[in-house]
N, C-alpha and C positions, 0 to 999 in steps of 0.2 A: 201591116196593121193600119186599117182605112179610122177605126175609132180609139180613142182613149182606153187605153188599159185600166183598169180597176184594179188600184195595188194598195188590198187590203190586209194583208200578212206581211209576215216579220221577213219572211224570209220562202223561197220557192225552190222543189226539186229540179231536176233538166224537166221529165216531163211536164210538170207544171206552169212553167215558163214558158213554153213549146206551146202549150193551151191556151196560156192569157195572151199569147202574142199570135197566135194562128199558125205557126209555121211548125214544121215535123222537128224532132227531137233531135236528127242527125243535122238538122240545120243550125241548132242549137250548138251542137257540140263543134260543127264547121268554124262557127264563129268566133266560137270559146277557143279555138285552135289556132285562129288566124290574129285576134287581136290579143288574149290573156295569153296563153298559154304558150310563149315563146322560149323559153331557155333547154328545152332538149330533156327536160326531165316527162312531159306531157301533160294531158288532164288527168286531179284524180280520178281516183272511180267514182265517189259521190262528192259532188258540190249541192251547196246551196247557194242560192242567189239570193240579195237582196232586191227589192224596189225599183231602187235606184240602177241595179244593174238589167233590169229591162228593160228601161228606157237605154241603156248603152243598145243594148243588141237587137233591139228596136230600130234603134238609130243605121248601125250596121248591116242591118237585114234588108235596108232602104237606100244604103250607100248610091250614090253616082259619084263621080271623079270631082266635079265642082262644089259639093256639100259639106266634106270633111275633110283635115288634115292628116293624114295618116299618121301616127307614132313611125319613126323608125325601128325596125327593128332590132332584137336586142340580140349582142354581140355575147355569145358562151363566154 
């Protein structure tokens, strides 16, 4: 994402978030997989996103090893 997202809703489906950010919807869910979705139960079938969580997976989608702190993963 080279320009500032335009985050004027309450809230975004996966596809919609996948549009405002430029990136395919399985990349979406990649993410949602690797940083959210940790306890072995998985993603639901529908989320919405807030705002605020595209700039997360903005952030994510952008990762290098020197940029972010990873969370640990979490323990079942």
């Amino acid at each position: 994402m080279d320009q500032a997202v335009r985050m004027n809703k309450e809230s975004y489906s996966e596809q919609e978030a996948a549009n405002a950010l430029g990136i395919t919807v399985a990349r979406v869910q990649s993410l949602l997989d690797e940083y959210v979705f940790q306890d072995g139960l998985g993603r639901p079938a529908e989320i919405r996103l807030l705002p605020t969580d595209l700039v997360l997976l903005s952030i994510w989608h952008k990762e290098t090893p020197t940029n972010i702190v990873r969370m640990p993963k979490r323990n079942g």
